[in-house]
DRENPA-3360 file (N, C-alpha, C; in nm, 2 decimals, always signed):
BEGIN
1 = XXXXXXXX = +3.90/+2.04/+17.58/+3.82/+2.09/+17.69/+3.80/+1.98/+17.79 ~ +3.79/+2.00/+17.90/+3.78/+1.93/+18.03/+3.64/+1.90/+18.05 ~ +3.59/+1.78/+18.00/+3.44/+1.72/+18.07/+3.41/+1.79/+18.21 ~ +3.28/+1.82/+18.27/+3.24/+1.90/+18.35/+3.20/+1.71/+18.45 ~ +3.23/+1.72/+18.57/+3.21/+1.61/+18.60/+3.11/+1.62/+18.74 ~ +3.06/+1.48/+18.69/+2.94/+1.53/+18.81/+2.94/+1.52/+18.98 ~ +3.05/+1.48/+19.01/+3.14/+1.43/+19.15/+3.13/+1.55/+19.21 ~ +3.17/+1.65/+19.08/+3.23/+1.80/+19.18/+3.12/+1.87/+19.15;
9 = XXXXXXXX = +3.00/+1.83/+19.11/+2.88/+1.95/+19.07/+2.87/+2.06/+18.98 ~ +2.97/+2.01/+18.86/+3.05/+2.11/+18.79/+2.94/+2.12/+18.67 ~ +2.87/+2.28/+18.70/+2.82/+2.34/+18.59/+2.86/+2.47/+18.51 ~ +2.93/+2.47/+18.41/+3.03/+2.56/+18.35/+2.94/+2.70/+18.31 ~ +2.98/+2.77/+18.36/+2.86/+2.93/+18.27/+2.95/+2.99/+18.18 ~ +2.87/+2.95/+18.05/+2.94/+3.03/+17.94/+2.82/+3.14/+17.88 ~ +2.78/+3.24/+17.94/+2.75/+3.34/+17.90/+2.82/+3.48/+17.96 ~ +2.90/+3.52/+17.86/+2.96/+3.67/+17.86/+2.85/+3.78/+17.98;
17 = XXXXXXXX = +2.75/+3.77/+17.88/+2.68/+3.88/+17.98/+2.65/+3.85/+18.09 ~ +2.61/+3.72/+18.13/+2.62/+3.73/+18.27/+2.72/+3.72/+18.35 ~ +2.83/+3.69/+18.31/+2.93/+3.71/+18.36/+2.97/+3.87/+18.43 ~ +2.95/+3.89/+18.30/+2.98/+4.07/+18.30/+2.84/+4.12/+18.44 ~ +2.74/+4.10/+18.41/+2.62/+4.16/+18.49/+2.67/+4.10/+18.65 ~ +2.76/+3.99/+18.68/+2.78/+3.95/+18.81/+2.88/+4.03/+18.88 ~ +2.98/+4.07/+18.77/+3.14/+4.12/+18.78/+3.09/+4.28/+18.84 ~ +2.95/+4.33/+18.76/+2.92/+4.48/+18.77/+2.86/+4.56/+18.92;
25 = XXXXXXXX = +2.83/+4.40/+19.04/+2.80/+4.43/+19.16/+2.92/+4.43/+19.22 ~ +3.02/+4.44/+19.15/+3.11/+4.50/+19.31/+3.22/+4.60/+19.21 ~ +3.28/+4.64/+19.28/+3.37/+4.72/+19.23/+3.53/+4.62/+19.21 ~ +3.59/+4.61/+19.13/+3.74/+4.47/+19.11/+3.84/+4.55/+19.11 ~ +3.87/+4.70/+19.07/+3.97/+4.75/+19.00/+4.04/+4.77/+19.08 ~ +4.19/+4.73/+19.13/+4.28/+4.72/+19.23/+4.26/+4.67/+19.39 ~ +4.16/+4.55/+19.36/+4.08/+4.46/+19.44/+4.15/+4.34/+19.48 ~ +4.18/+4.28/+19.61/+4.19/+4.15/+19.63/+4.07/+4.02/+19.57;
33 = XXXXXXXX = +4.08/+3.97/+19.47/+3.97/+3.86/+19.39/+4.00/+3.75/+19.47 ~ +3.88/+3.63/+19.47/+3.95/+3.57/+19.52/+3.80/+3.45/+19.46 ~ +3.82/+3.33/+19.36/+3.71/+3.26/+19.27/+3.74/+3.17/+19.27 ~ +3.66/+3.13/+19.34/+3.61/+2.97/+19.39/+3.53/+2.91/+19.26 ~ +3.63/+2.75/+19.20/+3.59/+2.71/+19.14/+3.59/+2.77/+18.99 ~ +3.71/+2.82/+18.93/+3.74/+2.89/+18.84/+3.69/+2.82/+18.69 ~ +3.68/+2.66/+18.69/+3.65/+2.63/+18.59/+3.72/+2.67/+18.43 ~ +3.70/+2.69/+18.35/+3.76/+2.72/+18.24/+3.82/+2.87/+18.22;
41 = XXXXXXXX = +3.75/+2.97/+18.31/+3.77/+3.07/+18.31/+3.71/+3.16/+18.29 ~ +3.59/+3.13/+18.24/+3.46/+3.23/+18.17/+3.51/+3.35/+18.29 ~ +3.44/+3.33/+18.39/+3.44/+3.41/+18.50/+3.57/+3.53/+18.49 ~ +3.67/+3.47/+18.55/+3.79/+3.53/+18.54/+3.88/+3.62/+18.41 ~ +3.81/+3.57/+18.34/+3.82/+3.69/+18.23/+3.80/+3.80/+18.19 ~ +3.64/+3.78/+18.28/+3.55/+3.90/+18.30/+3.67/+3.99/+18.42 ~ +3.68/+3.93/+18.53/+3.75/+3.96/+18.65/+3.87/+4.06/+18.56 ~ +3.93/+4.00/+18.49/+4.04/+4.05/+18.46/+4.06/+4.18/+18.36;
49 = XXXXXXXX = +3.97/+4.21/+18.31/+3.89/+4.30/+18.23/+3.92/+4.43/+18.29 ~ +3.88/+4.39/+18.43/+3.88/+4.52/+18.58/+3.95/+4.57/+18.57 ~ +4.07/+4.49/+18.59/+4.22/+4.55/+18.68/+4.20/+4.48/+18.78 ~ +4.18/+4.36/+18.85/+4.21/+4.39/+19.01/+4.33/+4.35/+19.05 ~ +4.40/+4.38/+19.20/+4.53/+4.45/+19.18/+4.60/+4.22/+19.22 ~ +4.48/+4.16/+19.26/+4.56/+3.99/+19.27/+4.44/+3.92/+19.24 ~ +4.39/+3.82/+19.15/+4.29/+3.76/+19.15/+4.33/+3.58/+19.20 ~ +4.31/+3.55/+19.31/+4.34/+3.36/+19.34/+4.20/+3.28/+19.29;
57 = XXXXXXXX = +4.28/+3.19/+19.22/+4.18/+3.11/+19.16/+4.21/+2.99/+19.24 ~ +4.10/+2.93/+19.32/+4.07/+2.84/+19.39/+3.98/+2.66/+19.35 ~ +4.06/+2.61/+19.27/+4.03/+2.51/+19.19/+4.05/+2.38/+19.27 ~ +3.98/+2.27/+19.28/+4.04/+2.09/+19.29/+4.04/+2.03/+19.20 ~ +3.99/+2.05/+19.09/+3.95/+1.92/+19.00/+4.09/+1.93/+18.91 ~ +4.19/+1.90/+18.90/+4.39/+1.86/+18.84/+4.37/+1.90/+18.70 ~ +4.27/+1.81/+18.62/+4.27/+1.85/+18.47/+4.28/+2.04/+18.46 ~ +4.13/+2.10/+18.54/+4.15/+2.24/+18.49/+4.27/+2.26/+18.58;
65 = XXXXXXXX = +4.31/+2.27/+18.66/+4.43/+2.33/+18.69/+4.50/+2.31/+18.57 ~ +4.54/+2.26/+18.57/+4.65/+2.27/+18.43/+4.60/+2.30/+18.33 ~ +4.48/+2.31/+18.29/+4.42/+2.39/+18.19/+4.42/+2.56/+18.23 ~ +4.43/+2.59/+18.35/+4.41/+2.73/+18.44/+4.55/+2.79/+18.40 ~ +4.66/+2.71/+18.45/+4.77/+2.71/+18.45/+4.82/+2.76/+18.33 ~ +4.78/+2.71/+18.21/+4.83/+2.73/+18.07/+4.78/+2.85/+17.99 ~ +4.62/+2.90/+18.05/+4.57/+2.98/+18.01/+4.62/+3.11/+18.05 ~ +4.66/+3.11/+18.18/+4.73/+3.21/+18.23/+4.86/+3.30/+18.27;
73 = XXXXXXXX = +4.93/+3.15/+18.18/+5.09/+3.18/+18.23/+5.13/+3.29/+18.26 ~ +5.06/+3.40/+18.17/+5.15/+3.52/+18.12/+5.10/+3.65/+18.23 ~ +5.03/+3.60/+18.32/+4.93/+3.69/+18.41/+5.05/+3.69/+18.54 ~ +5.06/+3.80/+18.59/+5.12/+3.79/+18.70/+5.08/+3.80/+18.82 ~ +4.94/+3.88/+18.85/+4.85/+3.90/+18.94/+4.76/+3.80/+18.92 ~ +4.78/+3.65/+18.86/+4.65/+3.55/+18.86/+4.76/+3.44/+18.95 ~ +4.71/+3.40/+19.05/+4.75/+3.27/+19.14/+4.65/+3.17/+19.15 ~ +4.69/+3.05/+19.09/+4.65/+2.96/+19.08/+4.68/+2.87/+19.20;
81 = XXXXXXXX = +4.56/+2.80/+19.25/+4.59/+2.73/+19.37/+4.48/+2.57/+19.36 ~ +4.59/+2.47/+19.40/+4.47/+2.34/+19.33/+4.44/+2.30/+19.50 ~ +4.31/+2.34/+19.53/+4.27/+2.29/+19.68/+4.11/+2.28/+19.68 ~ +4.04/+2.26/+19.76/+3.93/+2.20/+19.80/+3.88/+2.37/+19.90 ~ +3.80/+2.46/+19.86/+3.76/+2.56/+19.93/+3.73/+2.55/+20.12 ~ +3.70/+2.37/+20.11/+3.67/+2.38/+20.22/+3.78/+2.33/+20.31 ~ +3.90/+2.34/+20.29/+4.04/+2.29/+20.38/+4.10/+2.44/+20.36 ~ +4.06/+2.57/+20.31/+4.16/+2.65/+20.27/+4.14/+2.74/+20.35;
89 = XXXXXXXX = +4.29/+2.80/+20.41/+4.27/+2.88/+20.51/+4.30/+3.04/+20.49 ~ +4.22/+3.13/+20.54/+4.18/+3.25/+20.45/+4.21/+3.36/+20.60 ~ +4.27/+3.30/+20.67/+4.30/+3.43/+20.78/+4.42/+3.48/+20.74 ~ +4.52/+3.50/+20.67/+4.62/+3.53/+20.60/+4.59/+3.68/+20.48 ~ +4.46/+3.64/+20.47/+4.41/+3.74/+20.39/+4.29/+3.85/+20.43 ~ +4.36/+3.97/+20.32/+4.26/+4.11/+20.40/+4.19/+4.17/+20.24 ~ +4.09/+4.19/+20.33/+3.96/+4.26/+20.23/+3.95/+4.18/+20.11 ~ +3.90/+4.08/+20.11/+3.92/+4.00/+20.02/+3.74/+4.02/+19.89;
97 = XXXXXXXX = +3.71/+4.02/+19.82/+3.59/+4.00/+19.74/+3.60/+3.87/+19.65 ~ +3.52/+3.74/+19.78/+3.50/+3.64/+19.67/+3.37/+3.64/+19.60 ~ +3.43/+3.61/+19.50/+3.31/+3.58/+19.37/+3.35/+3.37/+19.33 ~ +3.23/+3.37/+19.29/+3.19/+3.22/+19.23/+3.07/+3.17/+19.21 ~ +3.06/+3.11/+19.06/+3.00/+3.00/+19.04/+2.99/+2.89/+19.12 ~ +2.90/+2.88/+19.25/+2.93/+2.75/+19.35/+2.89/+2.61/+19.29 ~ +2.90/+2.55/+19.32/+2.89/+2.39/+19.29/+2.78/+2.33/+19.41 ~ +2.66/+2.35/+19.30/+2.52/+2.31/+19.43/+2.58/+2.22/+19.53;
105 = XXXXXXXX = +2.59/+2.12/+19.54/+2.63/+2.03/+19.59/+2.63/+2.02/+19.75 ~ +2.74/+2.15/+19.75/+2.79/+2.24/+19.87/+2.80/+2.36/+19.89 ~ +2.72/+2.40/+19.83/+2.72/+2.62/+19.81/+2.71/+2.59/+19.97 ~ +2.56/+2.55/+20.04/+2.52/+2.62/+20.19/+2.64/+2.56/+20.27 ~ +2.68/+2.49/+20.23/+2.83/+2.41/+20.34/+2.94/+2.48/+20.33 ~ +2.97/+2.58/+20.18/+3.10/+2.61/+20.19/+3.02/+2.82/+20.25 ~ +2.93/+2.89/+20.20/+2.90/+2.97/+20.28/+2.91/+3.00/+20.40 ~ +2.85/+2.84/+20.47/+2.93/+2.88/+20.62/+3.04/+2.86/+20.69;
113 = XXXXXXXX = +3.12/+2.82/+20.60/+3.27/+2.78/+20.59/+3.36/+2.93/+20.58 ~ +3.28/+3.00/+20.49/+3.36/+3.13/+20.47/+3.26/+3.22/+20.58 ~ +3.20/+3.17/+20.68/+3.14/+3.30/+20.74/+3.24/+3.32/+20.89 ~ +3.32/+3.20/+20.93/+3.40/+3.21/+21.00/+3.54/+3.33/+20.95 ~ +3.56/+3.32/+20.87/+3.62/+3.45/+20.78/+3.59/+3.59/+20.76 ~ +3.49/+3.61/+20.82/+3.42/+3.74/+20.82/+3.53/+3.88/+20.83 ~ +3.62/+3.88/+20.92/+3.74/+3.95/+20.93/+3.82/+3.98/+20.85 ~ +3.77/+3.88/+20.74/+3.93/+3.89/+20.56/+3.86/+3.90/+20.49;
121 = XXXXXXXX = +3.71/+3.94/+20.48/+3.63/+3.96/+20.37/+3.54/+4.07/+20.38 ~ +3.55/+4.12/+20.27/+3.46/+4.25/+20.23/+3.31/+4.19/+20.19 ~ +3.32/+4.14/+20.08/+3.18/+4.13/+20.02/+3.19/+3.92/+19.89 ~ +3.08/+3.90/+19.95/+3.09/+3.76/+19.90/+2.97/+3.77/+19.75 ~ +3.01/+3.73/+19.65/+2.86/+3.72/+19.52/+2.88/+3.60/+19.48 ~ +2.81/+3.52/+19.48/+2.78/+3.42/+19.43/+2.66/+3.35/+19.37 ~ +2.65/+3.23/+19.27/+2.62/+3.17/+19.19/+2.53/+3.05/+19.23 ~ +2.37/+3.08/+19.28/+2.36/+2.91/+19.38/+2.22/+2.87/+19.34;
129 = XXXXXXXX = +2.19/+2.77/+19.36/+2.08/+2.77/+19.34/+1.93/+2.83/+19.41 ~ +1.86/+2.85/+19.38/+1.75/+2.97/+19.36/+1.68/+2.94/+19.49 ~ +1.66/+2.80/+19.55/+1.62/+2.76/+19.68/+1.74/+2.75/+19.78 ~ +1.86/+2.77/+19.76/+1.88/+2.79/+19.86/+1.92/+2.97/+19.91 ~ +1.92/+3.00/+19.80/+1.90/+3.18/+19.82/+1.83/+3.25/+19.85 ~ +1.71/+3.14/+19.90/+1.61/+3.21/+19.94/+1.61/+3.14/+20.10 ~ +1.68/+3.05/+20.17/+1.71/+2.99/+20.26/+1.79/+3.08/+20.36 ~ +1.87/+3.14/+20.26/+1.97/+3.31/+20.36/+1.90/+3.40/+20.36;
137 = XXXXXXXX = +1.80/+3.42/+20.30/+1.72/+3.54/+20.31/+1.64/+3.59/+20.41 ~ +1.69/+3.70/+20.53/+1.66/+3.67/+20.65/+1.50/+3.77/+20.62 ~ +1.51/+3.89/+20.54/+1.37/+3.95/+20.52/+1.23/+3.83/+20.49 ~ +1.29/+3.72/+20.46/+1.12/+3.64/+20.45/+1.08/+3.55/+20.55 ~ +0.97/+3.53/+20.59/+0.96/+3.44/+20.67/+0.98/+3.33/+20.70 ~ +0.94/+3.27/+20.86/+1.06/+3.13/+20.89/+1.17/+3.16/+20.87 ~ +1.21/+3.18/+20.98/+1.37/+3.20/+21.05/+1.40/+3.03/+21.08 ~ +1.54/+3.07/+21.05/+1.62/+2.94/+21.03/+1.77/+2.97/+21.04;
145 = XXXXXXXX = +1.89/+2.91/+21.08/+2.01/+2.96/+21.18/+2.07/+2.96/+21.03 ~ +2.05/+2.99/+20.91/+2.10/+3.04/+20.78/+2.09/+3.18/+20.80 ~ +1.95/+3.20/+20.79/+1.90/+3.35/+20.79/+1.95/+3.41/+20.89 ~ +1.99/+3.38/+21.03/+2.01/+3.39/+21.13/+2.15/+3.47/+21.11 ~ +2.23/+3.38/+21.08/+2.40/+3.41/+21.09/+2.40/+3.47/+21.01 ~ +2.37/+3.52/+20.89/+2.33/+3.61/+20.77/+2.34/+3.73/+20.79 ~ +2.24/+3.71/+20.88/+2.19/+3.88/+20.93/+2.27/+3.97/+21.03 ~ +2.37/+3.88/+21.09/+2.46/+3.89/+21.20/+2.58/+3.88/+21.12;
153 = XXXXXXXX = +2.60/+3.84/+21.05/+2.72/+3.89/+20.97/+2.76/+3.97/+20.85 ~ +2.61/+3.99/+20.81/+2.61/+4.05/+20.66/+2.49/+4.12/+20.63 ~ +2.49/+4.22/+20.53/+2.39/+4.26/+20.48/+2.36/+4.15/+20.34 ~ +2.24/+4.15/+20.32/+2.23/+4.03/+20.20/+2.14/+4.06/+20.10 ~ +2.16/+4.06/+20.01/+2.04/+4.07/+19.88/+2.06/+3.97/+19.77 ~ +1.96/+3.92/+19.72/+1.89/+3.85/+19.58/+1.89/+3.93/+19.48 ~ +2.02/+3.96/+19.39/+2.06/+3.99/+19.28/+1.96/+4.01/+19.17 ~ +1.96/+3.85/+19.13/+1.91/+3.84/+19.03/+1.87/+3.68/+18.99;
161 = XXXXXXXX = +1.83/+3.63/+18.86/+1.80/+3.50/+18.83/+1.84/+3.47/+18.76 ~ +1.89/+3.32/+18.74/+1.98/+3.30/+18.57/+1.91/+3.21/+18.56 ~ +1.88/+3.18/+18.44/+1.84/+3.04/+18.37/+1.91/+2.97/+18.30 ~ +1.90/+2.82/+18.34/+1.95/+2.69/+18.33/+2.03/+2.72/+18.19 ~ +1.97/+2.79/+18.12/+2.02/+2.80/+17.97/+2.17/+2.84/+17.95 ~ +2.20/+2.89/+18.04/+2.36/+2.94/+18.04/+2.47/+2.89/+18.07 ~ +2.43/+2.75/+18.14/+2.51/+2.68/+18.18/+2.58/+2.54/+18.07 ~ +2.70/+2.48/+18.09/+2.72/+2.38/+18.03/+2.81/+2.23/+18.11;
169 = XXXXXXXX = +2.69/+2.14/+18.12/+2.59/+2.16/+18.10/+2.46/+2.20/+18.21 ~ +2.33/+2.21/+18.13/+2.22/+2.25/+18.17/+2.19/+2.17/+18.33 ~ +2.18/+2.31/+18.44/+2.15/+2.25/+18.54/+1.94/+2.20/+18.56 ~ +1.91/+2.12/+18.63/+1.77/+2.11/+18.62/+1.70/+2.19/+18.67 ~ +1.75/+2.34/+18.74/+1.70/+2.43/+18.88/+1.73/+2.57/+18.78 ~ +1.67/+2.68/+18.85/+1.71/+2.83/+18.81/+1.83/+2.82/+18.94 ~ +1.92/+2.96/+18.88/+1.99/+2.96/+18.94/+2.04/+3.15/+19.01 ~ +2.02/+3.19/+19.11/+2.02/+3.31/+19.20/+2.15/+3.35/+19.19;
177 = XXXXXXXX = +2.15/+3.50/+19.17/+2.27/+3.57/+19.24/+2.29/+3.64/+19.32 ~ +2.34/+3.59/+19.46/+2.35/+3.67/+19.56/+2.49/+3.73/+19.59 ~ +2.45/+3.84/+19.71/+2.54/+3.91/+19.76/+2.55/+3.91/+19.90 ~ +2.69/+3.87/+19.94/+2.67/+3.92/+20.06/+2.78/+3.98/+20.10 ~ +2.73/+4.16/+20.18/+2.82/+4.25/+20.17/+2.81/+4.23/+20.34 ~ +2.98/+4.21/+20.37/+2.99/+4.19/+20.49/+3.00/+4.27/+20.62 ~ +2.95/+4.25/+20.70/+2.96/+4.35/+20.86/+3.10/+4.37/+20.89 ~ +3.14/+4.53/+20.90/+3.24/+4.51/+20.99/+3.28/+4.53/+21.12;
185 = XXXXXXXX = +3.13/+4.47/+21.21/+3.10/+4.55/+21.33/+3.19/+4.39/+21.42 ~ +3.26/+4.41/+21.55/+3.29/+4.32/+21.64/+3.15/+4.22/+21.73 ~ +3.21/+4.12/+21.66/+3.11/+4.01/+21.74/+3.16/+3.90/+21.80 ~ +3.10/+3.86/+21.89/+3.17/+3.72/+21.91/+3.06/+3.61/+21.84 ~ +3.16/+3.56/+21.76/+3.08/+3.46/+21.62/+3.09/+3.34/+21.74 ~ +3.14/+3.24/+21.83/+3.10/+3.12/+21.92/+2.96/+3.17/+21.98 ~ +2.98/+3.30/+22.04/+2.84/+3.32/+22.06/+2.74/+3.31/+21.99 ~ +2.75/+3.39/+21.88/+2.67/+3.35/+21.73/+2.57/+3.22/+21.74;
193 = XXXXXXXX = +2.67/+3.13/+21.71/+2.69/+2.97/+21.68/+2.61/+2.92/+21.78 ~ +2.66/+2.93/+21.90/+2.61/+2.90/+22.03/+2.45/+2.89/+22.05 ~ +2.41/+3.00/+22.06/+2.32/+3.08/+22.04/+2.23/+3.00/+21.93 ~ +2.28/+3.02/+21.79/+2.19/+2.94/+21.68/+2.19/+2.81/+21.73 ~ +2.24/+2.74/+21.75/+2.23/+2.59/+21.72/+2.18/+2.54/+21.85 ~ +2.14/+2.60/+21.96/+2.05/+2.59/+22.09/+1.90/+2.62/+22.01 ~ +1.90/+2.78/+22.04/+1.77/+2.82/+21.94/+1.66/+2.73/+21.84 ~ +1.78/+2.66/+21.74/+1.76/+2.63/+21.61/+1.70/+2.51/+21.65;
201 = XXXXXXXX = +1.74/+2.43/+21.74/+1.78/+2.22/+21.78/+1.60/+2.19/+21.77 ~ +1.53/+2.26/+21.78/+1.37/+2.18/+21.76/+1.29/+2.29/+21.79 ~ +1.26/+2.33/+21.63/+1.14/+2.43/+21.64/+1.02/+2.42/+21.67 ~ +0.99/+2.32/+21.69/+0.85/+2.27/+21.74/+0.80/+2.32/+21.88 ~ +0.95/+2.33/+21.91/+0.91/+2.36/+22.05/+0.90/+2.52/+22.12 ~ +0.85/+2.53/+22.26/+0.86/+2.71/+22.27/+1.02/+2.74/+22.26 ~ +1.01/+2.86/+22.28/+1.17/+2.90/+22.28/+1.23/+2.90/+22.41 ~ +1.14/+2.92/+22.52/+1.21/+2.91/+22.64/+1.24/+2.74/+22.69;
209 = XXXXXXXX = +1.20/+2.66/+22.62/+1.27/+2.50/+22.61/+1.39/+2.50/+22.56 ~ +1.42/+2.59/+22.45/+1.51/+2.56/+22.42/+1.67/+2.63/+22.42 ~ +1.65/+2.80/+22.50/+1.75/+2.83/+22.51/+1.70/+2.85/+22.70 ~ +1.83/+2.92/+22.78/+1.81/+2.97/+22.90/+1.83/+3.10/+22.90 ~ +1.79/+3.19/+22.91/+1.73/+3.34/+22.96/+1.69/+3.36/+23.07 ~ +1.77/+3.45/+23.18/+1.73/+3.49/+23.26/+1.67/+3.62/+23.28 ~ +1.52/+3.61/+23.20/+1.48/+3.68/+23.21/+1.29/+3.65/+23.14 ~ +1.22/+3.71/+23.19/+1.08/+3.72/+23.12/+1.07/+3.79/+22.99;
217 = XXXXXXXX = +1.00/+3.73/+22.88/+0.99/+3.84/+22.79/+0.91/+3.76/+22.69 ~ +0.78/+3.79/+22.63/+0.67/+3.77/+22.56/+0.71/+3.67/+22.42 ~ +0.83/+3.70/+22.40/+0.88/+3.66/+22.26/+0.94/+3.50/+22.32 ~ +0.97/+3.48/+22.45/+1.00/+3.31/+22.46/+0.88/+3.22/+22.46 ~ +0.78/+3.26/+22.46/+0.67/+3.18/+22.45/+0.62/+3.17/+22.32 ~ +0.71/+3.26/+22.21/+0.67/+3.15/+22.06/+0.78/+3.03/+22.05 ~ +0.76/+3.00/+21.88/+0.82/+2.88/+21.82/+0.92/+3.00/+21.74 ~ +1.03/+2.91/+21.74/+1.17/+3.03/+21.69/+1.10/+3.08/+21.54;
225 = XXXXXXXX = +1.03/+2.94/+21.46/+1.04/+2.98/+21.33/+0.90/+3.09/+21.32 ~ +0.80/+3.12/+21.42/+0.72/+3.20/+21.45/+0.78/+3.37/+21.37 ~ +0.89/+3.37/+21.45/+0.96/+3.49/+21.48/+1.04/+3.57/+21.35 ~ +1.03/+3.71/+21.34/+1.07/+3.79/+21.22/+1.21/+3.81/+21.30 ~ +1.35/+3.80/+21.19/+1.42/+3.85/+21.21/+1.48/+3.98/+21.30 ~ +1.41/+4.08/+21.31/+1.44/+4.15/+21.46/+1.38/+4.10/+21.57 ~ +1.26/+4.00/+21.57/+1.20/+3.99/+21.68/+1.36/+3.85/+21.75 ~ +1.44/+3.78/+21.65/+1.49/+3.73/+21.67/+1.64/+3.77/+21.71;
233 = XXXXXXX = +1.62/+3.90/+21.69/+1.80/+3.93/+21.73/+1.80/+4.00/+21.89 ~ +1.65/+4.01/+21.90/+1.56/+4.12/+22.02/+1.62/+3.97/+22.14 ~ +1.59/+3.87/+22.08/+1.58/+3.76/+22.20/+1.76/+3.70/+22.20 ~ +1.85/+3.75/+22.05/+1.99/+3.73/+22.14/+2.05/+3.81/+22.17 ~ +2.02/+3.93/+22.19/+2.06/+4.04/+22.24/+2.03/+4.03/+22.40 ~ +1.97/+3.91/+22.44/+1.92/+3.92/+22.63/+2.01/+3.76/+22.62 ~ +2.03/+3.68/+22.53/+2.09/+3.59/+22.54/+2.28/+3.58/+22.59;
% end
């Protein structure tokens, strides 16, 4: 077995049922898969249980590749690919449902890596830690350009909770399952971006400091993080 190493944030989940309980939020059966950070395979076993009609396993760390590789020879709809999630280019692909165990480290870095992909993706579930799942969560308060692009690209819900106990080895944190079932409505995501990262640059300050609006309206005289998610889509909808 392949030591879980701590470079890559690698915490292995070997419990069946939850496997199965993650696999049971979406539908797999003649599905584009597509699992980030496949690890030994717990996951993908579950995956394959389905039927789905291609599952890509998206691995870097060399040892499990070749451990992936061996495990699977005989699979003809399993593609194994040894890359770094965040160099991998995913406009080539349609309707895609990624699932994964993320690797704390970089769950919120590689999320918004795949939000630019919004177009080749159906619905994202994943595995992260419990603070930062509540950081996309645009229903709670304090707005923040997570919650923000969230809401604008996706519908999102808080699954569920796992505990540390399932992992190998044991993370120090609980750990969330989320979903995010994606919009298929036309947006311009630069605008998006644009928009957030003006907005977002110093909450301290009012809102009309920090973006330009040509226009009056009651809601630029708060602080962004003041503001509930519609009151905030109210102000980029004039933006």
């Amino acid at each position: 077995m392949v030591r879980a190493k701590k470079s890559l944030s690698q915490n292995f989940l070997t419990d069946k049922n939850i496997s199965k309980k993650i696999i049971n939020l979406t539908n797999i059966k003649n599905k584009n898969i597509l699992e980030i950070g496949a690890g030994y395979g717990f996951m993908t076993d579950e995956i394959l249980k389905q039927h789905p009609r291609n599952i890509i396993l998206i691995e870097k760390d060399f040892n499990l590749i070749k451990f992936l590789n061996e495990k699977y020879k005989k699979f003809k709809n399993v593609i194994i690919i040894e890359e770094d999630i965040l160099k991998f280019d995913l406009k080539d692909f349609k309707n895609l449902i990624i699932i994964s165990n993320l690797p704390y480290n970089v769950s919120t870095k590689i999320i918004l890596y795949l939000f630019q992909y919004y177009k080749n993706i159906n619905e994202m579930i994943f595995m992260i830690q419990k603070e930062v799942a509540v950081k996309f969560d645009y229903n709670l308060p304090k707005m923040n350009k997570y919650k923000f692009m969230t809401k604008i690209i996706s519908n999102y819900n808080i699954c569920f909770d796992v505990s540390p106990k399932v992992f190998k080895p044991k993370p120090k944190v609980t750990s969330s399952v989320v979903k995010f079932k994606i919009n298929k409505k036309n947006f311009n995501l630069i605008k998006a971006n644009n928009f957030s990262k003006n907005i977002f640059k110093n909450v301290r300050k009012m809102i009309y400091n920090n973006i330009k609006i040509n226009c009056k309206h009651k809601l630029l005289n708060k602080r962004v993080n003041e503001l509930t998610i519609n009151e905030l889509l109210s102000i980029y909808n004039l933006f």
